[in-house]
LUMDREN-164121 format. One line per 3 residues: their letters; for each residue z, x, y of C-alpha. Coordinates in Angstrom, 3 decimals, decimal comma, always signed. Each point is the difference from the previous one (the first is absolute). Layout:
a> Z:X:Y  ...
***
This chain:
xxx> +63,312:+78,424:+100,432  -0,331:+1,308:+3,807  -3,980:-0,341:+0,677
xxx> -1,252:+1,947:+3,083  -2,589:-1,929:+2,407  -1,009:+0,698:+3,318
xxx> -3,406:-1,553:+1,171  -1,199:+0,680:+4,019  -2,749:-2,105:+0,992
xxx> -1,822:-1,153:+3,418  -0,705:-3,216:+1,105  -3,211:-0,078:+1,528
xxx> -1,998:-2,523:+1,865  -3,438:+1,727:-1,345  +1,132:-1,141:-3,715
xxx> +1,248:-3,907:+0,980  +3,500:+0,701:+0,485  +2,314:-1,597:+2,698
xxx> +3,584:+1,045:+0,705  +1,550:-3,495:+0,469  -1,814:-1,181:-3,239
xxx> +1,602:+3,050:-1,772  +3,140:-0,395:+1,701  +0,355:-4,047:-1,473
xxx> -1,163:+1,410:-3,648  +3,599:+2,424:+0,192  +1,818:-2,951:+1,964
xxx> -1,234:-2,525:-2,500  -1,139:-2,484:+2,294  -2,175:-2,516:+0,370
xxx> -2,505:-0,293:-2,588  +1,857:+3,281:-1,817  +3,000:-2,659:-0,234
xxx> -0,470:-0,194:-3,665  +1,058:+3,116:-0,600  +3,325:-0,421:+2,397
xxx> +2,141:+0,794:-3,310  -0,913:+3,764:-0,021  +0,942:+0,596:+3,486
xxx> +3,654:+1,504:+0,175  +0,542:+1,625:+3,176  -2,309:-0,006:+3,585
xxx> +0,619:+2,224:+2,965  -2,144:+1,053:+2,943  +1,312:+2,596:+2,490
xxx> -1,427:+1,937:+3,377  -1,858:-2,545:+1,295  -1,125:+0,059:+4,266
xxx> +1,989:-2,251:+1,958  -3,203:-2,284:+0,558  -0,059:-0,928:-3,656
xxx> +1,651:-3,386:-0,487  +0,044:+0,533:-3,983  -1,478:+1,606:-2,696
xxx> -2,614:-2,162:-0,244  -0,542:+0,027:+4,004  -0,648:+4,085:-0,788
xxx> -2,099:+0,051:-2,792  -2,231:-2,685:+1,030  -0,635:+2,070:+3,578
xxx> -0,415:+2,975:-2,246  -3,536:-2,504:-1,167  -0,711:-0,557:+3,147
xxx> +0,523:+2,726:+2,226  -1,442:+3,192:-2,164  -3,335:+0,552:+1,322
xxx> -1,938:+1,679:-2,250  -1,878:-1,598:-2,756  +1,649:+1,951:-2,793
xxx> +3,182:+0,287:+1,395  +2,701:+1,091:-1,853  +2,080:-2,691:+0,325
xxx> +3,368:+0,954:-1,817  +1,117:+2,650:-2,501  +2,045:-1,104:-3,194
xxx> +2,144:+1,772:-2,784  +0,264:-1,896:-2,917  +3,460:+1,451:-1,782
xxx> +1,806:-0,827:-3,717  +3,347:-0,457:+0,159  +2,113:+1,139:-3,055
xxx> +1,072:-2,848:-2,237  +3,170:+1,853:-0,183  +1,149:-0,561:+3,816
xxx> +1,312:-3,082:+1,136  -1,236:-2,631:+2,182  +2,471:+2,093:+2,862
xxx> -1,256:+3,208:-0,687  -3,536:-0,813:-0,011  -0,062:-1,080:+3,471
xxx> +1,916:+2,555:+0,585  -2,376:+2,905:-1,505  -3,096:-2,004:+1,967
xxx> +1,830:-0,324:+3,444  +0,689:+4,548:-0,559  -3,301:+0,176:-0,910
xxx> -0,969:-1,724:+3,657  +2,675:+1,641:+1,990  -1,455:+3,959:-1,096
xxx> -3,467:-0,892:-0,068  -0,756:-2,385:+2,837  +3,080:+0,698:+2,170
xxx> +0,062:-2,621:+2,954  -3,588:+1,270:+0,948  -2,403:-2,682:-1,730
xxx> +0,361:-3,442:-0,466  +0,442:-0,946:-3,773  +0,824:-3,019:-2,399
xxx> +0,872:+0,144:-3,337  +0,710:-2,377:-2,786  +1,651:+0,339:-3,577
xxx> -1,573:-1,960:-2,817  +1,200:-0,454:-3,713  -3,148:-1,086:-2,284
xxx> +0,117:-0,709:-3,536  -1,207:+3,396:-1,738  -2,400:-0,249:-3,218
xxx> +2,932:+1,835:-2,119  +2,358:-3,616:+0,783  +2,011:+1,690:+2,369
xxx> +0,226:+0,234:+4,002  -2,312:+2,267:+1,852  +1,924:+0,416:+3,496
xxx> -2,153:+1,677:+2,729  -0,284:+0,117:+3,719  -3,104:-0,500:+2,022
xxx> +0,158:+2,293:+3,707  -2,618:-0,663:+2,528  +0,316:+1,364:+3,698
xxx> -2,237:+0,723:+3,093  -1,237:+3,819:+0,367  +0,726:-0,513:+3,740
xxx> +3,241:+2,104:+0,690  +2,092:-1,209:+2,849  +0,099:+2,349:+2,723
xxx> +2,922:-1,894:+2,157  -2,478:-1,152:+2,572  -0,012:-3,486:+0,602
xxx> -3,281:-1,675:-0,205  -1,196:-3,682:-0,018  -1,433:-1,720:-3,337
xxx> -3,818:+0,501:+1,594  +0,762:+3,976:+1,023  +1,738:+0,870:-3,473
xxx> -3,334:-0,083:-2,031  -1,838:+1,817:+2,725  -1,261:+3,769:-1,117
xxx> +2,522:+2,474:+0,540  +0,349:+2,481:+2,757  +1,155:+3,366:-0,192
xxx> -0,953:+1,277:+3,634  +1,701:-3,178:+1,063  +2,077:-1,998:-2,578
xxx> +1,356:-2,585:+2,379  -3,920:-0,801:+0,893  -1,291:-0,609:-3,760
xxx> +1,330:-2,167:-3,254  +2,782:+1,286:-2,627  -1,243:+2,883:-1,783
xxx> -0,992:-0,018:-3,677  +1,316:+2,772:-1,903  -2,853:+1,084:-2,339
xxx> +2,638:+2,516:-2,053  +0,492:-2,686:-2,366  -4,198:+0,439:-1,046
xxx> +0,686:+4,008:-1,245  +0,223:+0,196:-3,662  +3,215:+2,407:+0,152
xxx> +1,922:-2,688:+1,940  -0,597:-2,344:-3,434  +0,952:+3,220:-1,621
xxx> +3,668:+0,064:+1,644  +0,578:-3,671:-0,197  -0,209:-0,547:-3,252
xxx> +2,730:+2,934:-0,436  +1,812:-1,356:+2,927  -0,304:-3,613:-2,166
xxx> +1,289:+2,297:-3,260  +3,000:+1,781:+1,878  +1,429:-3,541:+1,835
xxx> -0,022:-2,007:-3,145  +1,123:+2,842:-2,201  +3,127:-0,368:+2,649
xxx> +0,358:-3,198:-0,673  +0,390:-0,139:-3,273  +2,308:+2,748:+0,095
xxx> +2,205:-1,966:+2,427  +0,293:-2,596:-2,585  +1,110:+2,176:-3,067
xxx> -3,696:-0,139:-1,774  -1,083:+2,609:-1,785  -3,366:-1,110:+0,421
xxx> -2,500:+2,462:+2,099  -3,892:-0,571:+1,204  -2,231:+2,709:+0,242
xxx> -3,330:+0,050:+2,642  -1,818:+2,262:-2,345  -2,846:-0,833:-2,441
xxx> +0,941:+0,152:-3,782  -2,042:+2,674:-0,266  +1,786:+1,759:+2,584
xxx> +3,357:-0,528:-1,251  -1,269:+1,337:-3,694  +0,156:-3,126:-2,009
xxx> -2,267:-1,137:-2,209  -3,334:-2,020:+0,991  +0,078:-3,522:-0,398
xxx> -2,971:-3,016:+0,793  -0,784:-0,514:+3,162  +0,859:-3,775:+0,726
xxx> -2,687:-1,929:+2,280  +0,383:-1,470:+3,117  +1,212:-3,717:-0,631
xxx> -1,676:-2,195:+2,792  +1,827:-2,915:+1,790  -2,669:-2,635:-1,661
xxx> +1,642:+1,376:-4,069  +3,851:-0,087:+1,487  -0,264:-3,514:+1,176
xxx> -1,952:-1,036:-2,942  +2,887:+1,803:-2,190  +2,765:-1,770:+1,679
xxx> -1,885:-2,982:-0,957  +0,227:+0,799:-3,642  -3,670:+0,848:-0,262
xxx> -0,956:+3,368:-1,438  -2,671:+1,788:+1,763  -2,202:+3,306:-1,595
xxx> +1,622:+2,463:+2,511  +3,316:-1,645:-0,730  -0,478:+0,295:-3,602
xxx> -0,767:+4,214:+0,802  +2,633:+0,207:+1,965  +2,669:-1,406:-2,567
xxx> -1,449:+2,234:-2,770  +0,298:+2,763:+2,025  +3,533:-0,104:+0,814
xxx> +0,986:-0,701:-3,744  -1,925:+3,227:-0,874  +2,002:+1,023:+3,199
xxx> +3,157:-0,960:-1,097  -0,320:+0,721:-3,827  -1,016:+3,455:+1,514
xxx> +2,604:+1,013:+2,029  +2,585:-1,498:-2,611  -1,597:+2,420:-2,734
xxx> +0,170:+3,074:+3,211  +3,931:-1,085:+0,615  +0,983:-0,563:-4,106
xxx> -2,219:+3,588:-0,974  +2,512:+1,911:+3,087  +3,053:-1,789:-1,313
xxx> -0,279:+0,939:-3,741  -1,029:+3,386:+1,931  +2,779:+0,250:+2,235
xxx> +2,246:-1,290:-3,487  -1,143:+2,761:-1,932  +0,683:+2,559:+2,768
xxx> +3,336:-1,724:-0,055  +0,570:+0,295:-3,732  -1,101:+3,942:+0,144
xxx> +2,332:+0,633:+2,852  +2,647:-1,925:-1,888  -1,105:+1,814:-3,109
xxx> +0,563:+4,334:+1,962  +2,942:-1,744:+1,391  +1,464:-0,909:-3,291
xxx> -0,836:+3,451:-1,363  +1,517:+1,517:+2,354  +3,233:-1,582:-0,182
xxx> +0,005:+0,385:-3,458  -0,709:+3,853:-0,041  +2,861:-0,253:+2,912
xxx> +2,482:-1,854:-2,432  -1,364:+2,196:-2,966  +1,077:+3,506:+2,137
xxx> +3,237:-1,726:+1,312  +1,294:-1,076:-3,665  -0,872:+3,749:-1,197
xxx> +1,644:+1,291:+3,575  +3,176:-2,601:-1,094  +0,059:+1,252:-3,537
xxx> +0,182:+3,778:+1,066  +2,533:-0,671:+2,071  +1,917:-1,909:-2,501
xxx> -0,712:+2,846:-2,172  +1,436:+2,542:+2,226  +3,143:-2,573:+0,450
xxx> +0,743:-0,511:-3,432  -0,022:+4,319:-0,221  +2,567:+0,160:+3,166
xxx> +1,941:-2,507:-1,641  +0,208:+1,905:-3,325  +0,867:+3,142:+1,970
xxx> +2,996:-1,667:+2,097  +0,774:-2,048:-3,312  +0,602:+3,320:-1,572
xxx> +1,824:+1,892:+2,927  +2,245:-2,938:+0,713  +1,128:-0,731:-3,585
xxx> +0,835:+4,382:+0,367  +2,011:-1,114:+3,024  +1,594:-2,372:-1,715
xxx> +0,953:+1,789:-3,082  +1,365:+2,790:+2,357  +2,190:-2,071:+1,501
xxx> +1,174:-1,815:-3,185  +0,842:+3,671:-1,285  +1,994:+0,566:+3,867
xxx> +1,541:-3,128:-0,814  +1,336:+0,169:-3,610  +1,032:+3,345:+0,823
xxx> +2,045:-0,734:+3,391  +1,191:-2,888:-2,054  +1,123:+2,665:-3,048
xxx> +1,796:+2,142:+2,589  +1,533:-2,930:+1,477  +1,063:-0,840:-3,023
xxx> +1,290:+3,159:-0,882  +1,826:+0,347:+3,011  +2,004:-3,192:-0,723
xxx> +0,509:+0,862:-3,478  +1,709:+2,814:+1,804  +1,877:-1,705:+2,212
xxx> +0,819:-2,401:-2,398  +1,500:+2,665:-2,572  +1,925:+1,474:+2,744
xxx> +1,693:-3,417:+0,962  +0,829:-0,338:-3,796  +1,339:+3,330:+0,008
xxx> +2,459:-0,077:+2,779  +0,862:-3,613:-0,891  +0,833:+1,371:-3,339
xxx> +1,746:+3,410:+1,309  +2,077:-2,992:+2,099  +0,277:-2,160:-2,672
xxx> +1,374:+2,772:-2,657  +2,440:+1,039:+2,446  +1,817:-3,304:+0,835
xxx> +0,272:-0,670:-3,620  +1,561:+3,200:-0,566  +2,291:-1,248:+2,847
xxx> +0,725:-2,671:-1,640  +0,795:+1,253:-3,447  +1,899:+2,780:+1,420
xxx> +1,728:-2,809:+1,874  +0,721:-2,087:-3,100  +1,309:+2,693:-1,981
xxx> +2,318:+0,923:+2,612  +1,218:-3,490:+0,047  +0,397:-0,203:-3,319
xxx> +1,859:+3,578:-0,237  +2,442:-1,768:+2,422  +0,781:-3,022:-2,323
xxx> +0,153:+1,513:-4,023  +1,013:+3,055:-1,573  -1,979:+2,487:-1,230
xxx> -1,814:-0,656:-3,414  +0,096:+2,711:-2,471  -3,748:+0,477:+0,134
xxx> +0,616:+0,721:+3,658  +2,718:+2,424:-0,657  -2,623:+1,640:-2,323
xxx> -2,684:+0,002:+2,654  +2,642:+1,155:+2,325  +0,984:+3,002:-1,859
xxx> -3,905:+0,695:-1,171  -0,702:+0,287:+3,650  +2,982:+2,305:+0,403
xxx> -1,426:+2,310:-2,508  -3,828:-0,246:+1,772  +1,755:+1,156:+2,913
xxx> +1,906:+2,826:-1,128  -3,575:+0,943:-1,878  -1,684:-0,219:+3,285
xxx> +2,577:+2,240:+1,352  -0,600:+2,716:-2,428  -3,816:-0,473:+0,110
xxx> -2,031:+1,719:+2,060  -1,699:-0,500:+3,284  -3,397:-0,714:-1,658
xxx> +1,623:-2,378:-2,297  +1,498:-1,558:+2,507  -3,311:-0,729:+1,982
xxx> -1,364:-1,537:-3,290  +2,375:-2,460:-0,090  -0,085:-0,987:+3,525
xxx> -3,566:-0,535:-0,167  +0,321:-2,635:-3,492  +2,276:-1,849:+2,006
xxx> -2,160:-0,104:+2,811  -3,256:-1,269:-2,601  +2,407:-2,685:-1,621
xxx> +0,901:-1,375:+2,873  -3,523:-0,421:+1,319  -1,028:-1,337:-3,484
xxx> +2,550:-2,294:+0,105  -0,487:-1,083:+3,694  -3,994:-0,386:-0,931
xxx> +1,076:-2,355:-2,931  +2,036:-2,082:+1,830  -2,663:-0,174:+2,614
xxx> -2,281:-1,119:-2,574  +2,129:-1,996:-1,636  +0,717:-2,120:+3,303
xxx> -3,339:-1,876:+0,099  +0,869:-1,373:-3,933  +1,943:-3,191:-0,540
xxx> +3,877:+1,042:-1,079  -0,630:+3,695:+0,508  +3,374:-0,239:+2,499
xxx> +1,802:-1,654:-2,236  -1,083:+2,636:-2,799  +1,026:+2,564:+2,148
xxx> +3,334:-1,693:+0,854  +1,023:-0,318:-3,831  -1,108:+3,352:-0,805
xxx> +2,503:+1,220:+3,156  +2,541:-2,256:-1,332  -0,577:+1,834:-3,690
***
């Protein structure tokens, strides 16, 4: 969890402070050595080019203020999210120095990483600098402390800049602290935010305020002894913790439950959707299944029609060859008729040639004699008569032997008969 400290403080020679003292406790040296472990990182920046060191600095700063109750340094004391690593936590710390103290005041600043009373790591930065901005003029160790000079700056000391007193300049840092690590963490993909403003200001819930936990109960606790105040504290981060838990599990089974009822109008939504596009599908299926009785019935018309066209093209064609067909057996039998009558006549003349006449012939002979001197005497009309019986036996007898043609022996039927 992201925790949001920023502390400002002055060091001042009215309460017993020193800067060089102050400056070893962040350093970890000398009789701080003990506590070497916790420092990570150590910087100092903007120093005048009389200062040999760090050290060299802050211990002039002792000696050189003049007033009694000097302020002797300013210091920010800064968490670090747990979250960052070792890289970007320098890294938020040296943005943090390059907005807010520019290259104007001289400034050191350390990164510790203490054992927290949860069991894990509490990484934060300690800041102190000099209020005296650097104004580009050049000016000796014993000049630099002198009282500034507006009429005549090159005559007096470096100038303190007393903005850093006003209450609205705390105001802006600690939202200039908010923005730059808020940056941070964004630059390495947390989701994790801080927020400058009270709890009560951001519109959660009140919890117990925890108590100030004094250097004397922190070393005592990383000794394994258990102090009253370190006792409080403890309890009140459980109730802390247990609290904020039973804030963050109440808006979960909240934001579920919004969930479920959003899940719940979308569900019946889709259904009533589904429910109106099954009755759209079954309307149109509806109205298919009546087009397709309609066209069912006009194309099985269509067809019958043109089964009718068909059987009755096929009838006349039919017809038409039955026709053609009869008139081929006709002629054929008109042809056939008259090469048999060839033929007998032709035989009977041959055989005229070759016997005598029989005495049935000489009857026939003189019967035909007599028909002809009848026909002689008859009249015209009778006459006609006669013609026209020939002309029916002969085309009786030229249809029989046409029909007789397409049976098995009808020739030689024929043939005997001729020769009878």
């Amino acid at each position: 969890m992201v925790i949001y400290r920023l502390d400002f403080r002055h060091g001042s020679r009215g309460k017993g402070q020193r800067a060089l003292e102050h400056f070893r406790y962040i350093a970890r040296e000398q009789r701080y050595e003990n506590r070497a472990n916790h420092l990570r990182y150590l910087e100092s920046g903007n120093l005048p080019f009389w200062a040999r060191s760090p050290q060299h600095f802050w211990g002039s700063v002792d000696t050189n203020e003049r007033p009694y109750d000097a302020r002797l340094y300013s210091e920010f004391i800064v968490s670090l999210p747990r979250e960052l690593t070792s890289k970007d936590q320098i890294k938020l710390v040296k943005s943090f120095v390059e907005k807010e103290l520019t290259h104007s005041f001289p400034f050191t600043f350390a990164i510790h990483e203490s054992p927290s009373l949860d069991g894990g790591k509490n990484p934060h930065a300690h800041l102190m600098f000099s209020r005296r901005r650097l104004d580009g003029i050049t000016r000796d160790e014993d000049r630099y402390f002198l009282r500034g000079n507006n009429a005549f700056p090159e005559r007096g000391g470096t100038p303190k800049d007393r903005s850093w007193i006003a209450k609205s300049r705390l105001l802006e840092l600690r939202v200039s602290w908010q923005d730059i690590t808020n940056q941070v963490l964004f630059e390495a993909g947390r989701n994790e935010r801080i927020d400058h403003r009270s709890r009560k200001e951001q519109g959660l819930s009140f919890t117990i305020p925890e108590p100030k936990l004094r250097p004397y109960d922190s070393m005592l606790w990383h000794k394994g002894i258990k102090t009253q105040h370190t006792k409080e504290v403890k309890n009140i981060r459980a109730i802390r913790w247990l609290t904020e838990n039973l804030e963050r599990t109440q808006d979960l089974i909240t934001r579920s439950l919004s969930t479920v009822r959003k899940e719940q109008e979308q569900l019946r939504s889709q259904h009533s959707a589904a429910v109106q596009n099954i009755r759209s599908a079954l309307e149109v299926l509806e109205a298919a299944q009546n087009h397709r009785d309609h066209y069912t019935a006009r194309l099985t018309n269509w067809v019958g029609e043109i089964r009718d066209r068909t059987l009755l093209q096929q009838k006349q064609q039919f017809a038409h060859q039955i026709a053609k067909l009869t008139e081929v057996l006709i002629e054929r039998g008109y042809a056939r008729a008259q090469k048999l009558h060839e033929q007998i006549w032709e035989t009977r003349q041959a055989l005229d040639r070759f016997r005598a006449p029989t005495i049935l012939e000489q009857q026939v002979g003189q019967q035909e004699e007599r028909s002809q001197h009848q026909q002689k005497t008859q009249k015209p009309e009778n006459q006609k008569r006669v013609r026209q019986r020939k002309r029916d036996n002969q085309t009786q007898s030229a249809l029989h032997a046409a029909r007789s043609e397409d049976t098995p022996g009808a020739w030689e039927d024929s043939e005997s008969r001729s020769d009878k």
